[in-house]
C-alpha positions as CSV (number, residue, x, y, z in Angstrom):
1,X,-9.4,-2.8,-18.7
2,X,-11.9,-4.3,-16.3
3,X,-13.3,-2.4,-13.2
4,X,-14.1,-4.1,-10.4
5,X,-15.7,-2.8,-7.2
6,X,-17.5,-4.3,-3.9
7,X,-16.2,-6.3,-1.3
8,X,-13.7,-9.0,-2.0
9,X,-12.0,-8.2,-5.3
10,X,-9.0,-8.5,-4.1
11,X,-9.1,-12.2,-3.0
12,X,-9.7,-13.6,-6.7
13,X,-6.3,-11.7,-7.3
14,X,-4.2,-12.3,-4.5
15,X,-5.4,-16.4,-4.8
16,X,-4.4,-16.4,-8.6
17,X,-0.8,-15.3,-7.5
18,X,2.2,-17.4,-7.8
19,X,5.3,-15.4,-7.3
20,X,4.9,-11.5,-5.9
21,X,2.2,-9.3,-5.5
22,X,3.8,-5.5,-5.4
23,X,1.9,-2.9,-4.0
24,X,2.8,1.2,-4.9
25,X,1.4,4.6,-2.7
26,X,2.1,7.2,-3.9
27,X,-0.3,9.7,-2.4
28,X,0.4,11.5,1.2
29,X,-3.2,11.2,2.1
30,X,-6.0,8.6,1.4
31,X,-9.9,8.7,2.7
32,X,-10.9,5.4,3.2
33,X,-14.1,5.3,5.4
34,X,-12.2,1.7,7.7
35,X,-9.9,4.3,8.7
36,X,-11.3,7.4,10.0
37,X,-12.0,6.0,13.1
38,X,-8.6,4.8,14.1
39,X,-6.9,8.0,12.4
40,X,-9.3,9.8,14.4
41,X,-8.1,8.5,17.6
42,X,-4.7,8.4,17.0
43,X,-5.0,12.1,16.2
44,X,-6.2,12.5,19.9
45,X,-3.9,10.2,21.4
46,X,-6.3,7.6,22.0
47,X,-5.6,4.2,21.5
48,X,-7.2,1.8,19.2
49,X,-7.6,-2.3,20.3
50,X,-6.9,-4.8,17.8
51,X,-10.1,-6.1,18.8
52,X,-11.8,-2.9,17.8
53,X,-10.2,-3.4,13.7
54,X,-13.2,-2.9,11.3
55,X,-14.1,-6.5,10.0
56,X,-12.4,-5.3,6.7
57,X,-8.9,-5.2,8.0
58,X,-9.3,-8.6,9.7
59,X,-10.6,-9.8,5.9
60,X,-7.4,-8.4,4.3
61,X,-4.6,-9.6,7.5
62,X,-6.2,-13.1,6.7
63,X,-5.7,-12.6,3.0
64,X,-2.0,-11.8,3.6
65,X,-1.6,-14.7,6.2
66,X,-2.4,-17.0,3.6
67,X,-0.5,-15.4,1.1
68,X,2.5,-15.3,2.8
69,X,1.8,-18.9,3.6
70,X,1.5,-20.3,0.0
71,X,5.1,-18.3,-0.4
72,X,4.1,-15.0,-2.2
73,X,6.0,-12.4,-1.7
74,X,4.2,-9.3,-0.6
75,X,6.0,-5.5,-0.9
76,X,4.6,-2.5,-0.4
77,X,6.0,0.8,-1.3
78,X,5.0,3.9,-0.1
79,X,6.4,7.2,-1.5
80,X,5.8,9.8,0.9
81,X,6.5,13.8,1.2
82,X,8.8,15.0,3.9
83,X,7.5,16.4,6.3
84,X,4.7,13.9,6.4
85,X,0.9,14.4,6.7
86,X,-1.3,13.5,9.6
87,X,-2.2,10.5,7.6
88,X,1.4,9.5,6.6
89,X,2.3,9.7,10.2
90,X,-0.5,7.5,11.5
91,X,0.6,4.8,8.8
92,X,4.0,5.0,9.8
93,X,2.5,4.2,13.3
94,X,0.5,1.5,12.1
95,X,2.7,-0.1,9.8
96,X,4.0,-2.9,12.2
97,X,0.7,-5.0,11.8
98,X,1.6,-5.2,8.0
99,X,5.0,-6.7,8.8
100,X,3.1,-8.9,11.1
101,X,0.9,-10.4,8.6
102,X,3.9,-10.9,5.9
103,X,4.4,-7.7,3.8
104,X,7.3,-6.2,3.1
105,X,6.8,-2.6,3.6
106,X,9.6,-0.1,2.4
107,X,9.2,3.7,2.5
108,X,11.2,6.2,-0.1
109,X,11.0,9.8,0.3
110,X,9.5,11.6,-2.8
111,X,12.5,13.9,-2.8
112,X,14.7,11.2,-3.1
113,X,13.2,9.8,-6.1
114,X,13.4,11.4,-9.7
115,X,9.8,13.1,-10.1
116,X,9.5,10.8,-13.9
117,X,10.4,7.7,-12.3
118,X,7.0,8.1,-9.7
119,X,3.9,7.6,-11.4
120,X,0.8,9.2,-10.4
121,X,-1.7,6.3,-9.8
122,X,-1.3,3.4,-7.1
123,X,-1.4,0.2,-7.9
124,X,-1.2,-3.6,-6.9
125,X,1.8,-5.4,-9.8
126,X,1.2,-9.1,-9.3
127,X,3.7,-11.3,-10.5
128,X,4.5,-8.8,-13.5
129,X,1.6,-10.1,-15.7
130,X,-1.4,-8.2,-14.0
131,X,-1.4,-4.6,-12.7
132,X,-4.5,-3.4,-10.9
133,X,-4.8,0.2,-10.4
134,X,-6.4,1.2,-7.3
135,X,-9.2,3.9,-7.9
136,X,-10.5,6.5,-6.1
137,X,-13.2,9.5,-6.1
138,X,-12.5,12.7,-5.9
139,X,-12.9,13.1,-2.5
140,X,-10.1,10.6,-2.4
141,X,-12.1,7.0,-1.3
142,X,-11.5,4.0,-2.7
143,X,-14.4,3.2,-5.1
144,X,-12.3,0.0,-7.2
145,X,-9.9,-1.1,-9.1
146,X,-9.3,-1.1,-12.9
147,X,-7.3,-4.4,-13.9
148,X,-5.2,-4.7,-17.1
149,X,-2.9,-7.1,-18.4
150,X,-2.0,-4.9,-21.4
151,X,1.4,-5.9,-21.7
152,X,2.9,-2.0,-22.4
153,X,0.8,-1.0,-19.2
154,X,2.3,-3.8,-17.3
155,X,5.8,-3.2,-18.7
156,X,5.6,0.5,-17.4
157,X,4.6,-0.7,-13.9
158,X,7.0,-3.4,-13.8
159,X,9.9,-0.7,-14.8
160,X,8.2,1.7,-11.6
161,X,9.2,-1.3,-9.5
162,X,12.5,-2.3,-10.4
163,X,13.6,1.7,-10.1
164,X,11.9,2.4,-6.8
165,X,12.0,-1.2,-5.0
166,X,15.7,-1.1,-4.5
167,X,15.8,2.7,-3.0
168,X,12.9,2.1,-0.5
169,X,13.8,2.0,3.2
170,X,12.6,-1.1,4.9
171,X,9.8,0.0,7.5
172,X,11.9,-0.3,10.4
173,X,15.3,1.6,9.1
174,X,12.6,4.2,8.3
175,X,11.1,4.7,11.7
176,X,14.0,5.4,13.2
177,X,15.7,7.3,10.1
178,X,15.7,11.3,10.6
179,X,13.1,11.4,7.7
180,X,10.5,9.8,9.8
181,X,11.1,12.4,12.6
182,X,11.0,15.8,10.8
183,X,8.6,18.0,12.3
């Protein structure tokens, strides 16, 4: 495997893509530094400007702007406990802008799913050659990614997303759906 960390390793991967780049969450909570701010005021019902977007979000909107130009298709998939977390919830209220910018973005409740069938570690599939796990510290930032194209490891990731793809809830079925809404 190779780890890669620092600003812009995503690009190299994203540009090298021909068909689908696949994104899987599976973690209710994440502590990435961009974000404390706007969680932070959505927490106190304060509202947060596109203007006001960390330069790192306008790097990766571009990213997927151009992706979704050259015709890759871009999912996301977030497996999420019901009730949600804080951070789940702000997500849910935030995931319009990646629909803007050309993802796909489907939700599945964990309880839906068959605890075997979810595995532990996020990751970026891109068109089912090259995973890329997503890494983080204990304290749950993102510090990298570890990049493989081990064709087992690949296989197993590939099989994650044919099983949970097709049960996910597209983002807008799932803000209105009664899972989205428990207390």
């Amino acid at each position: 495997m190779l780890y890669v960390a620092g600003d812009g390793i995503f690009e190299p991967l994203f540009r090298a893509t021909r068909r689908r780049a696949f994104h899987l969450e599976v973690k209710d909570s994440y502590a990435v530094a961009d974000e404390i701010e706007a969680l932070r005021r959505w927490a106190a019902g304060e509202s947060y400007e596109i203007e006001e977007q960390p330069e790192s979000w306008k790097a990766w909107d571009d990213l997927m702007v151009e992706s979704a130009e050259r015709g890759i298709a871009l999912e996301r998939l977030r497996v999420v406990t019901v009730p949600h977390s804080d951070y789940t919830r702000w997500l849910l209220s935030e995931t319009h802008t990646r629909v803007e910018v050309g993802e796909v973005v489907r939700w599945l409740p964990r309880h839906l799913t068959e605890p075997t069938d979810v595995p532990s570690d996020d990751f970026w599939l891109f068109d089912d050659d090259k995973v890329a796990f997503t890494t983080f510290n204990e304290a749950g930032e993102f510090t990298g990614l570890s990049i493989t194209t081990d064709p087992g490891i690949v296989g197993l990731c590939a099989q994650a997303r044919a099983t949970l793809w097709p049960n996910g809830i597209d983002h807008a079925r799932y803000a209105e759906s009664e899972y989205a809404n428990t207390p």
